[in-house]
C-alpha positions as CSV (number, residue, x, y, z in Angstrom):
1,X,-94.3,-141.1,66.5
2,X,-97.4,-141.6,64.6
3,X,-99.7,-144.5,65.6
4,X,-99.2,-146.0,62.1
5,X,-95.6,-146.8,62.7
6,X,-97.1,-148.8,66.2
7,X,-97.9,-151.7,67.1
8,X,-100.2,-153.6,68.8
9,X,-98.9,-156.9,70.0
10,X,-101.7,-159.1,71.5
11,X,-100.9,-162.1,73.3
12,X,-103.8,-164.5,74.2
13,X,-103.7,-168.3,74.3
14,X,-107.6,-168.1,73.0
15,X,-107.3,-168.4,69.0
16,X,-111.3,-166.8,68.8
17,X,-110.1,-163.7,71.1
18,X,-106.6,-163.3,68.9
19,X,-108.4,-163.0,65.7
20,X,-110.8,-160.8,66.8
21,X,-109.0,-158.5,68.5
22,X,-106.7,-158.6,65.3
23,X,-109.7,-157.1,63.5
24,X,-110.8,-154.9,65.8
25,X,-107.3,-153.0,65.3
26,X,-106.4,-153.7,61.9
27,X,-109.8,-151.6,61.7
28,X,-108.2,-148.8,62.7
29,X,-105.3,-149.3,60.2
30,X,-102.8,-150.3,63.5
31,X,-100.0,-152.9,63.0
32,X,-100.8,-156.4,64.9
33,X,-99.0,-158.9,65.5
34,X,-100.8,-161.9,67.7
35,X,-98.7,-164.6,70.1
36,X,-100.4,-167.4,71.5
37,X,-98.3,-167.2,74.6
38,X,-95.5,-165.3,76.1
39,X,-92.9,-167.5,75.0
40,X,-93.6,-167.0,71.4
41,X,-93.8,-163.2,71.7
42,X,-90.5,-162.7,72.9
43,X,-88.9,-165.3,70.8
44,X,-89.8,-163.4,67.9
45,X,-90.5,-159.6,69.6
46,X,-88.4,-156.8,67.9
47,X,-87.2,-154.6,70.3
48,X,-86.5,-152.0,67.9
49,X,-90.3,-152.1,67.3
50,X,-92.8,-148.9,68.9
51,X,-96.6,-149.6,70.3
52,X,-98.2,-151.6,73.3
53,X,-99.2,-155.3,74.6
54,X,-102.3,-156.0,75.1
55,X,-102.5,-159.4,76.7
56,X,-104.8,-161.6,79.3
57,X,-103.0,-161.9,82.4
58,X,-103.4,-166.2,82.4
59,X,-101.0,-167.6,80.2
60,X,-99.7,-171.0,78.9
61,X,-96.2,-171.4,79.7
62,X,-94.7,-168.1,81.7
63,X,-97.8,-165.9,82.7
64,X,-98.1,-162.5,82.5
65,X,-97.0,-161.7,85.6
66,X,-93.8,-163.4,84.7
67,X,-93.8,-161.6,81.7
68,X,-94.1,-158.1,82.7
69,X,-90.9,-159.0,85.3
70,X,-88.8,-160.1,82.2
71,X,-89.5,-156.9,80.5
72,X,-88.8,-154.7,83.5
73,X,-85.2,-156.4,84.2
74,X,-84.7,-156.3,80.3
75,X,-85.5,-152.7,80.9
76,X,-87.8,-152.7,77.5
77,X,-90.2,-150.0,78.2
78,X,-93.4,-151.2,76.0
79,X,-96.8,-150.1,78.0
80,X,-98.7,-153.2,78.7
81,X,-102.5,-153.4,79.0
82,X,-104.1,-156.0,80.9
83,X,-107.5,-157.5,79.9
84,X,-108.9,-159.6,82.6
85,X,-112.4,-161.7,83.6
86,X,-114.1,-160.6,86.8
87,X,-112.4,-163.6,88.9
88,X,-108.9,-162.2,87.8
89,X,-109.4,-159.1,89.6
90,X,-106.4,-160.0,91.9
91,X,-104.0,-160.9,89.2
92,X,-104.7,-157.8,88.0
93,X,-104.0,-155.6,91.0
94,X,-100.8,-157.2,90.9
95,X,-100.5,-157.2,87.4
96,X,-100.3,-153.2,87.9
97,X,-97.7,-153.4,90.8
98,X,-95.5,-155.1,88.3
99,X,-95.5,-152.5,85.6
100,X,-98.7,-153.0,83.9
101,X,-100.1,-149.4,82.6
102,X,-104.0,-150.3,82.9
103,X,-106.0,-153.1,83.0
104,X,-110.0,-153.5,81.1
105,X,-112.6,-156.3,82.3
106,X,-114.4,-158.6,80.4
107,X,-117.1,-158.1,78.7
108,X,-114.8,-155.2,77.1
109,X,-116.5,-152.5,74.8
110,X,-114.7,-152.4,72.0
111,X,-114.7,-148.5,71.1
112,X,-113.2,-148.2,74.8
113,X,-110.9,-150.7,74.6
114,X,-109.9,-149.3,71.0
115,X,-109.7,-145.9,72.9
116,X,-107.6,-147.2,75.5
117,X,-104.7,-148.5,73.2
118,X,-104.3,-145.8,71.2
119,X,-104.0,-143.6,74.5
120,X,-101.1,-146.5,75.4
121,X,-99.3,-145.7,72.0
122,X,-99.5,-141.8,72.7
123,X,-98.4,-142.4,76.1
124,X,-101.5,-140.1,76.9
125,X,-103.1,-142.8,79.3
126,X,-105.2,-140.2,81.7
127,X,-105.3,-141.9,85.1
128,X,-108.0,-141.2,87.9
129,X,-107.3,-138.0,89.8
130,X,-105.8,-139.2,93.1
131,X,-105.5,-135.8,94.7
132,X,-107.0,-136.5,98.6
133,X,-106.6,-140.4,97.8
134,X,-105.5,-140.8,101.8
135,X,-108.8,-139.4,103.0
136,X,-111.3,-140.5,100.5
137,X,-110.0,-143.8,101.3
138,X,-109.9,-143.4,105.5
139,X,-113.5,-142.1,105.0
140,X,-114.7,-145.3,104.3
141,X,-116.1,-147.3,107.5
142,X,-114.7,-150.6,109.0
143,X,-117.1,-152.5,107.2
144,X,-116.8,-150.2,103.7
145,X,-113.1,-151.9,104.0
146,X,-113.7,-155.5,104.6
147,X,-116.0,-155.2,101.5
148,X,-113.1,-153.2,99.7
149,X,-110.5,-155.6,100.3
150,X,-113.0,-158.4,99.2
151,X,-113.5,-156.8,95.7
152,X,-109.9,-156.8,95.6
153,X,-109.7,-160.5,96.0
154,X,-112.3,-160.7,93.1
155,X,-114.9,-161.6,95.3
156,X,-118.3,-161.4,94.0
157,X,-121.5,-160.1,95.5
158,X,-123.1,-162.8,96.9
159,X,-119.7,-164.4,98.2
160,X,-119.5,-161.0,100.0
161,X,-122.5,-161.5,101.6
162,X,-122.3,-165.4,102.3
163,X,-118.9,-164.5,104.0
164,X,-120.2,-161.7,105.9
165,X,-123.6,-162.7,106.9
166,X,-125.3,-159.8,105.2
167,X,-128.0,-159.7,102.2
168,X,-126.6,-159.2,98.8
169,X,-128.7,-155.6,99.0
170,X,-126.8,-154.7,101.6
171,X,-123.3,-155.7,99.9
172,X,-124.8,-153.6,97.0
173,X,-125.8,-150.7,99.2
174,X,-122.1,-150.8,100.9
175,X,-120.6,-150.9,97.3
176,X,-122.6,-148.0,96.3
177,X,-121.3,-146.0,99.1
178,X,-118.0,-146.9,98.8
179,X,-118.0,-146.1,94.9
180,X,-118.9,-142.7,95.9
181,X,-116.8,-142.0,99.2
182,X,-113.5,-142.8,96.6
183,X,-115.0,-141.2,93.7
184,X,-114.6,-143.8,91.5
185,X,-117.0,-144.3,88.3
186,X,-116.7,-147.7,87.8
187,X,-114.9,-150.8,89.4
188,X,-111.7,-150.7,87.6
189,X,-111.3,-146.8,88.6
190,X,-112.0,-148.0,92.1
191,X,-109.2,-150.6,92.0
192,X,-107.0,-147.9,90.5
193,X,-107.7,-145.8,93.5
194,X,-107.2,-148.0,95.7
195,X,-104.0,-149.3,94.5
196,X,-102.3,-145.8,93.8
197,X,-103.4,-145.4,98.0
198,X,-101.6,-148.6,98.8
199,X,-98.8,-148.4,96.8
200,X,-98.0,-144.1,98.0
201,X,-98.3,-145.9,101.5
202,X,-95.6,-148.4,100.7
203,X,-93.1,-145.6,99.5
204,X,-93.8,-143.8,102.5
């Protein structure tokens, strides 16, 4: 289906982030239709209707979390981006467990995120290669995990550090080698990684 017959649904309960991500895509000449929570988007959602959700994964009312569920037992197979802050890292690991197709993290730039959604309405999404995920992952040291699970929990450098009795040089220096043991380009490709190994290890 062409993307002109798709639709972006954002739902964000930030008026300022709505209208511009409204413009952002209408730029593109893509359908949007904006929700100011969950409730309202499937009070009025068309399931005959073709695109993807882009949404922030805190919401008023049933969150994003709660939402993704609803559409999995409803069975309505819409891909479902997540954009998160830095803090939200967590929800957003989970976020992916429950369905969620990718996630982006604020500050977001907009030509990627733009790229993103229309790879989410081609159903083209290209994830990380996780070929060897096991060992690039069992290659990282004792301490390479305590940070790794950290990041997970959202933690920031210097909590890292505080909570580990290390300089924030040394967090960075860890970071740097873990980046590189998984093969990950940036932080959200490392979460990805990291998930895909925990989630093949949960099936096994």
């Amino acid at each position: 289906m062409e993307p002109k017959n798709q639709t972006v649904f954002i739902i964000d309960d930030e008026v300022d982030v709505c209208n511009s991500l409204k413009w952002l895509f209408e730029s593109v000449k893509l359908n949007v239709e904006a929700y100011g929570s969950a409730n309202l988007f499937l009070e009025q959602f068309d399931t005959k209707k073709q695109g993807c959700i882009i949404m922030d994964v805190r919401l008023p009312g049933m969150s994003g979390l709660e939402l993704l569920e609803h559409l999995k037992l409803q069975k309505i197979r819409i891909p479902v981006l997540i954009i998160t802050g830095y803090g939200d890292i967590h929800m957003a690991v989970r976020a992916m467990k429950a369905g969620a197709i990718d996630f982006i993290l604020k500050p977001f730039n907009d030509q990627c995120l733009l790229e993103t959604v229309q790879k989410c309405i081609k159903r083209t999404v290209n994830y990380p290669s996780f070929d060897g995920v096991h060992d690039r992952i069992n290659s990282l040291s004792e301490r390479e995990r305590k940070i790794s699970s950290l990041i997970l929990d959202g933690k920031l450098n210097k909590e890292i550090a505080y909570e580990l009795s290390i300089s924030i040089s040394t967090v960075e220096a860890h970071r740097a080698n873990i980046m590189q043991k998984v093969k990950a380009k940036n932080l959200a490709q490392f979460i990805k990684i990291y998930l895909q190994a925990q989630i093949t290890n949960e099936m096994q």
